[in-house]
N, C-alpha and C positions, 0 to 999 in steps of 0.2 A: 867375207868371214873366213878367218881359217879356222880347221876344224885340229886340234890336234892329236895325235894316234899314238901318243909314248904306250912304249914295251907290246904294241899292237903285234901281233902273230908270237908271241909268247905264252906259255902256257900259264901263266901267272897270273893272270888277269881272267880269262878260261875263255870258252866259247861264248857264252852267254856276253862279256862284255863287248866279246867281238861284234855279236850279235845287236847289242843294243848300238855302240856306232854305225854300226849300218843303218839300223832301221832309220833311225834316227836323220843321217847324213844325206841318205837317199830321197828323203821328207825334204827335207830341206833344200836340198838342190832342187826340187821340181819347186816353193815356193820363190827359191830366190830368182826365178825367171819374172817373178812379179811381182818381186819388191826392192824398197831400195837395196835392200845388203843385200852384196852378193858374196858368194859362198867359192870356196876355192879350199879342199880339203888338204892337207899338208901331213909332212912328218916334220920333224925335229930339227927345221933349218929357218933361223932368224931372216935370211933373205929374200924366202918365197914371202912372208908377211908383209912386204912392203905395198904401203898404203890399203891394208888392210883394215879395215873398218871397225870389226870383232872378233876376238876369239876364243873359238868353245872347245873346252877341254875335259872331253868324256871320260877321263878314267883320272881328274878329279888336280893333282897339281896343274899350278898353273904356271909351268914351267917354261914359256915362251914367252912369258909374257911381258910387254914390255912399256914404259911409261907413252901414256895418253892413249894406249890400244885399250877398250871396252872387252872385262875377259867371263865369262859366266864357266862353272864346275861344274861336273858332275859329284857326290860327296856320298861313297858307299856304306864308310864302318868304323868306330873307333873302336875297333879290336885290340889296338896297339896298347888300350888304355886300359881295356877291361881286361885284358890278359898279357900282361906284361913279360910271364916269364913263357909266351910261348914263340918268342920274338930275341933274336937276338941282338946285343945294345945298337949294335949301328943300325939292323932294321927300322927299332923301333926308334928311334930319333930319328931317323928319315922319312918315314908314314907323318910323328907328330911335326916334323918343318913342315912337310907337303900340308898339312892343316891347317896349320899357322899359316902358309903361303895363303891356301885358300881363303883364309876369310879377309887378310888383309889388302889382296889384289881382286879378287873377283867381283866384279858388281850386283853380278845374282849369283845363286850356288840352287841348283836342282839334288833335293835327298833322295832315294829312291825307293824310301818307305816311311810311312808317318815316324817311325820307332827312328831310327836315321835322323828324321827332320828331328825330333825333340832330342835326342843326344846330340844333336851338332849344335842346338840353342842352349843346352844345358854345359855344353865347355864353350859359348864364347860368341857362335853365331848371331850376328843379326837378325831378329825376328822378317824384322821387315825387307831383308835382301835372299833370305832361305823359302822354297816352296817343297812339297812335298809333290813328287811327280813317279807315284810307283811307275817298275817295269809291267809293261803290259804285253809280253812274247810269249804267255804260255802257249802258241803253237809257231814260235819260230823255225823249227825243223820240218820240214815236210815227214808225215806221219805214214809212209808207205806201208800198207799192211805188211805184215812178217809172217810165212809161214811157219815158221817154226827158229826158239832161242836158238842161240851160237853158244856153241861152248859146248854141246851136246848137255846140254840141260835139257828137263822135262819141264814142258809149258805148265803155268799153276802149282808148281812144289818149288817154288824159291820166291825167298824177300831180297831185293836189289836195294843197294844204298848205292846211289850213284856221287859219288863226292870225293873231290884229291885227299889223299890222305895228311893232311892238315892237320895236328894238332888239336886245332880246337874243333875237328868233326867228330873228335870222342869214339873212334874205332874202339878204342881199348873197353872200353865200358860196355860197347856195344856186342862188341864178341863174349864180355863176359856174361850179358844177359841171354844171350842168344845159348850159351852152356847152360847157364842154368831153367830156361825155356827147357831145353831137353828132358833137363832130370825132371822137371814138370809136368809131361804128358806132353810134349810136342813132339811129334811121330818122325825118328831119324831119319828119313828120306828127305825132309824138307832140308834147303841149302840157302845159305847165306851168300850175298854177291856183292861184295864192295870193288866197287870200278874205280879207278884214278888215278893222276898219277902219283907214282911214287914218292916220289922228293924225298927219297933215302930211308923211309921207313918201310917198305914192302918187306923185306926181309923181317926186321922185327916184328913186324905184325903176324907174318905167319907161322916166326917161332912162337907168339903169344899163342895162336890155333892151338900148335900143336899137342902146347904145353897145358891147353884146356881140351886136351883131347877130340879137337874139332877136323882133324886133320884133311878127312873126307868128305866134310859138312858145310868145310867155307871154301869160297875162291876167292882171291884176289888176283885178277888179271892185269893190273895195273893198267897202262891211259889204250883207251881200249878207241876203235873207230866211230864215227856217228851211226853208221848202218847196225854195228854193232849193239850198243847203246837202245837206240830204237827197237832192235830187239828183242833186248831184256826189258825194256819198258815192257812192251806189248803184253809181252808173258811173264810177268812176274806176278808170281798173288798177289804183292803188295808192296808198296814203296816204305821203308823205314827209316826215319832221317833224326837221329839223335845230336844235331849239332850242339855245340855248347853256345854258339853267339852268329847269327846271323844280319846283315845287313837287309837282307832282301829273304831269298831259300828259295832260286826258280826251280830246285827240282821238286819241291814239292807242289806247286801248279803246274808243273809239266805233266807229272802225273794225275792230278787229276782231270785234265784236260784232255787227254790220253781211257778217262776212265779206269783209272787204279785207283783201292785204295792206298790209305796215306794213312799213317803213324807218323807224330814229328813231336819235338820240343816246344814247349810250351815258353820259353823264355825269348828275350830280344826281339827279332821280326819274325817269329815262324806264327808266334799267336794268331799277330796280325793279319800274315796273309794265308794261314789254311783258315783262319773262322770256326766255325762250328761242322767244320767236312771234314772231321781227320780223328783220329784218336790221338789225344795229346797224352803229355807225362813229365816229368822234370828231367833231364838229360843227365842231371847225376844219381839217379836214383834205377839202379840196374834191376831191382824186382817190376818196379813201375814199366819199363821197357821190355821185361819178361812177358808179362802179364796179356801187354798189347801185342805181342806177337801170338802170342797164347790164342789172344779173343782173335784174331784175323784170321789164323791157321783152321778154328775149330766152329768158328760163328759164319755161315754163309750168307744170312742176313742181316749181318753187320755188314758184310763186306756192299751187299746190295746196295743199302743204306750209302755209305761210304762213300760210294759211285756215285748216287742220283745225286747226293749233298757236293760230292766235290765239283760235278761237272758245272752247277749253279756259280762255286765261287770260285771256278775257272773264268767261267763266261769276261768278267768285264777286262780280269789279266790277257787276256785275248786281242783286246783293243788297242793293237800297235801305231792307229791314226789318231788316236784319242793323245796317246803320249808323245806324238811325233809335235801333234798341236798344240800342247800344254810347251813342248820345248820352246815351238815356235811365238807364242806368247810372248813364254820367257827371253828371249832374245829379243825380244821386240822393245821388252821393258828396260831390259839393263841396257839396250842404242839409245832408246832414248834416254837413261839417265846417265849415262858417258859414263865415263874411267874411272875407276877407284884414285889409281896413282899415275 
């Protein structure tokens, strides 16, 4: 089996997908000692594939693929679709080819959220060839207790959004709720912490601060380390995650798995995977995302709440052998039922 790893060690793809081809690959190489297919992980050269059996391609084109090879996807987001101008043309024709590649070479296709599974059946997919196989890593990072945030932050007085700045992570929106929080009775000391990388907006984002007079109230660090990261998790009041369009949102089971709570978007996949453990809200709606900052800052026993509720619908996100074997299934299914093309 090869495994393929396009744009692997890029920031474009993030940690987490790095994260799931391991888990994932690692799985599979201790089964393939004891089955037929054997496993041989690859980068982006048609020659290592020879006399390759199947090949799996976790971040979703099937861009190796070649006539009579057996190829199963991974299938994150039609983002390209639902947000068309936040994609430039040739992007976003190259996400929809990779899609179109997808369904018509792949023999199975793994979604990585029920919300995923029914949008990929709703532009096209085969019911019968797509399964829904959430990511199950909410503790892929080893969790080493932190003494004390980086950044000279104060532990408990800041909301961390941990997410690239993206387009459709709704910074903009976010910062303008987090101002008007203030003028609401949210106590100026508390600090705003949006981590990630750049991709050319840092700057504008923190002319947007300054211009809503947040200057001293937000940080943007831009792509900040994992120890890092780790610990702003630890210490942050609380996670706030206003994306506009998620495939998945493993920061938001990161953190509750972690024991934070979580504020998040109520639309695409966040519903799905916080449940009823988060305070939701509509992501275009900036009093609604006020409001929940409002209740997290000033409600202790919300936040209690918050914790016991998230760490329950952390728990099964946790099961990285559960999802290693739902792949291995699925690989099982699409050898035995051979080649699309």
């Amino acid at each position: 089996m090869l495994a393929a790893g396009r744009w692997l060690g890029s920031r474009r793809l993030g940690r987490h997908g790095r994260h799931l081809r391991r888990r994932v690959l690692n799985y599979l190489s201790g089964r393939s000692n004891r089955a037929e297919v054997s496993y041989h992980p690859t980068t982006p050269n048609h020659n290592q594939g020879a006399g390759a059996q199947l090949l799996l391609c976790p971040f979703g084109a099937p861009l190796l693929h070649c006539a009579g090879l057996t190829t199963v996807s991974t299938f994150y987001d039609l983002q390209a679709l639902a947000y068309p101008g936040f994609f430039p043309a040739v992007a976003q024709s190259e996400r929809l080819s990779h899609f179109r590649q997808m369904l018509a070479k792949a023999s199975r296709i793994a979604a990585i959220s029920h919300f995923s599974h029914q949008e990929a059946i709703k532009h096209g997919a085969d019911p019968g060839r797509i399964r829904a196989i959430p990511i199950r890593m909410a503790r892929s990072r080893s969790a080493v207790p932190m003494e004390r945030p980086p950044f000279h932050l104060v532990s408990g007085r800041f909301f961390l959004y941990p997410a690239n700045l993206w387009r459709h992570k709704n910074h903009e929106l976010l910062l303008t709720a987090f101002a008007m929080a203030r003028q609401q009775g949210l106590l100026h000391d508390f600090i705003l912490v949006c981590t990630g990388d750049g991709v050319g907006r840092l700057e504008e984002l923190r002319k947007l601060s300054a211009d809503l007079g947040l200057n001293e109230s937000v940080l943007l660090p831009g792509f900040i380390q994992e120890d890092e990261l780790e610990g702003l998790y630890q210490h942050s009041l609380a996670v706030v995650f206003p994306s506009l369009y998620e495939g998945f949102g493993m920061p938001v089971i990161e953190a509750m798995a972690r024991g934070i709570p979580v504020a998040c978007s109520n639309t695409t996949a966040l519903g799905e995977v916080a449940g009823d453990a988060a305070l939701l809200f509509h992501p275009g709606n900036p009093q609604q995302i006020a409001t929940a900052l409002l209740q997290l800052a000033k409600d202790p026993a919300l936040r209690h709440s918050l914790i016991k509720q998230g760490l329950k619908q952390a728990t099964p996100y946790a099961q990285a052998e559960v999802m290693a074997q739902q792949y291995w299934e699925l690989l099982s299914e699409a050898h035995a039922a051979g080649s699309m093309a």
